[in-house]
Structures are given as structure tokens and as C-alpha cells.
N, C-alpha and C positions, 0 to 999 in steps of 0.2 A: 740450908733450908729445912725448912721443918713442914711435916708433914700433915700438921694441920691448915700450916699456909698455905699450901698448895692445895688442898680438900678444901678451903675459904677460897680460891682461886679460880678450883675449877666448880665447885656452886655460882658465884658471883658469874662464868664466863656461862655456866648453862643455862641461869635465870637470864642474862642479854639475850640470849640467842633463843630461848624461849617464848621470850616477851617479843624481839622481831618477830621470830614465826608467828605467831597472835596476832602479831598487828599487822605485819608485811604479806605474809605468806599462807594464813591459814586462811583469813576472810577469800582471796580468790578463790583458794580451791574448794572450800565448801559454797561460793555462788557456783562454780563448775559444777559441783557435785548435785547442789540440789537445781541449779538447770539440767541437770544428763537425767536426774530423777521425774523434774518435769514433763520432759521430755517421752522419758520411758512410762510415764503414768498418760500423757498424751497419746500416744501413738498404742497405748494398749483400748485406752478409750474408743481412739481410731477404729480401733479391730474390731472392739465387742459396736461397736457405731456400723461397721461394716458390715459383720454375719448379722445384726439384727438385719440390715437393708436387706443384704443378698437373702435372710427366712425370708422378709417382707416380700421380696421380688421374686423369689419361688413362691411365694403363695399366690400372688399375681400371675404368673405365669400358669399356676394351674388353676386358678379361676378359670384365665380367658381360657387353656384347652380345653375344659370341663363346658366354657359357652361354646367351644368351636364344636366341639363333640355333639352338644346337644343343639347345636344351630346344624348342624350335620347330619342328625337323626331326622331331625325334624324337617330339612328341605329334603331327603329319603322320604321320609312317609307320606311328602305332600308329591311326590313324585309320583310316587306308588300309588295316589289315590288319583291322579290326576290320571293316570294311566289307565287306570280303572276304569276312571270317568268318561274316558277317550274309546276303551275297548267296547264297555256298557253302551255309548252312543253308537259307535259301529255298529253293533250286534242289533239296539233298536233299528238302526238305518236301514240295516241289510232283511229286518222280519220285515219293517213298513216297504221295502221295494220288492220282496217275495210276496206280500199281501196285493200290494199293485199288480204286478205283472202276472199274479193268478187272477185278479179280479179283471186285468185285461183280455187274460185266456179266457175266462169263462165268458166274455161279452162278446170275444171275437168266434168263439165255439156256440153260442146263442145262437148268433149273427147267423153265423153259418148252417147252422142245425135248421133257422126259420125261414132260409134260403132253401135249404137241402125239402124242407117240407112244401114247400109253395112248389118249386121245380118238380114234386114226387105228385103231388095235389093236383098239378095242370099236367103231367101225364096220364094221372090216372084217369082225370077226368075224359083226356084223349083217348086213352084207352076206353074206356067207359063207353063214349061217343061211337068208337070202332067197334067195339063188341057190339054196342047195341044195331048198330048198323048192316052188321054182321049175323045177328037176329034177326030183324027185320027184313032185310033183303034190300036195304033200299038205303040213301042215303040220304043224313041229318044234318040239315041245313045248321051251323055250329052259332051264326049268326045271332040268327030267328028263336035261338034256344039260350042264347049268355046267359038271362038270369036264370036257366033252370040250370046249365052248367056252374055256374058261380055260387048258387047254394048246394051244389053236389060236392067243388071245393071247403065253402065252408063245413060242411058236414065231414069230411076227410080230414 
């Protein structure tokens, strides 16, 4: 044998088996290859598809704390004011029932005062009557005398 027959031999057997692989063997594993590529350019999509969601849904997330927070401040301040509003009526309640209950002192200290004076006014007036009677030596018909007695009250 000669040794270029054999160099023609194994050309010719590498081109077969070349050209099978081409035909038979290569076409599935490059569909394998560029579906695993598919695949991996999907699933990377996936990811950057998903941290956009999950920025998206933290920033969601802190909206709504940010309204919870400030829906939070604000039922506080309407608290505090209503509080306010509650203590301020109180304090009016309690000057307008101190103004009452003086202005009923003073009516029932009036009362009393114009009691205490008519009672002081018809003693004295008795007195008066005794004294005078007591001067005179005689006694003073209290009767026969009202209206002079009742203007010596008013006069008192």
C-alpha cells in the first residue's frame, strides 16, 4: 500500500463523516444550542423583568407607607385638635357653670341680705315703738300707728 492511498482513504473517510455530521449531527445540536441560548437570554429577560417589578413594587410599597405615615400624622393632628376642641369646650362649660352658680350666690345672698334687712327694719321699727314708749311712759297703740310705723321702715 502506498501512502498516499491511504492519505486518499483517510480524506475521503473524514469528508463522509464530516458531511454526516453536517447533516445528521450538527443541525440538532446547534437547534439544542441556540434553544439553551434561547432559553438563557429568556430567563435573563425574566430577571431584569423581575428586579424592574420588585424597584416597581418597592416603590409601591413606599408610596403607600409614605400615605400610611402621612394618613397617620394627620388622624394625630385631628386627634390633638379634637382634643383641644373637647378640653377648650370643657373649660368654657366649667367658666359658664362658675358664672351660673356665682350669679345664683349672689341672688340667693340678695335674697338673703333683703330678708335679713326687712327682719332688721321691723325690729327696729319694734324697737323704736319700745323706746318711744319707754319715753313716753305710756303705751303705743302699734295698730293705730302702721302707716307711721311702715314709713319709719321705709326710711330704715
Amino acid at each position: 500500500m502506498n501512502l498516499n492511498a491511504t492519505l486518499f482513504a483517510q480524506f475521503v473517510v473524514f469528508f463522509i463523516l464530516a458531511g454526516f455530521t453536517m447533516k445528521f449531527v450538527w443541525p440538532p445540536l446547534m437547534k439544542a444550542l441556540d434553544e439553551r441560548a434561547q432559553k438563557i437570554a429568556e430567563g435573563l429577560a425574566a430577571a431584569d423583568r423581575g428586579k424592574a417589578e420588585m424597584a416597581a413594587a418597592e416603590k409601591r410599597v413606599q408610596a403607600e407607607l409614605a400615605g400610611a405615615r402621612d394618613e397617620s400624622v394627620k388622624r394625630v393632628a385631628d386627634a390633638e385638635k379634637r382634643g383641644q376642641g373637647i378640653v377648650e369646650e370643657a373649660k368654657k362649660t366649667a367658666v359658664e357653670e362658675a358664672a351660673r352658680i356665682v350669679a345664683a350666690a349672689r341672688a340667693d345672698a340678695d335674697a338673703q341680705s333683703g330678708k335679713a334687712r326687712d327682719a332688721l327694719r321691723a325690729e327696729v321699727a319694734t324697737l323704736a315703738v319700745k323706746g318711744a314708749e319707754q319715753i313716753l311712759k305710756r303705751e303705743i297703740n302699734a295698730a293705730a300707728h302702721a302707716d307711721l310705723l311702715n314709713q319709719l321702715k321705709a326710711e330704715l
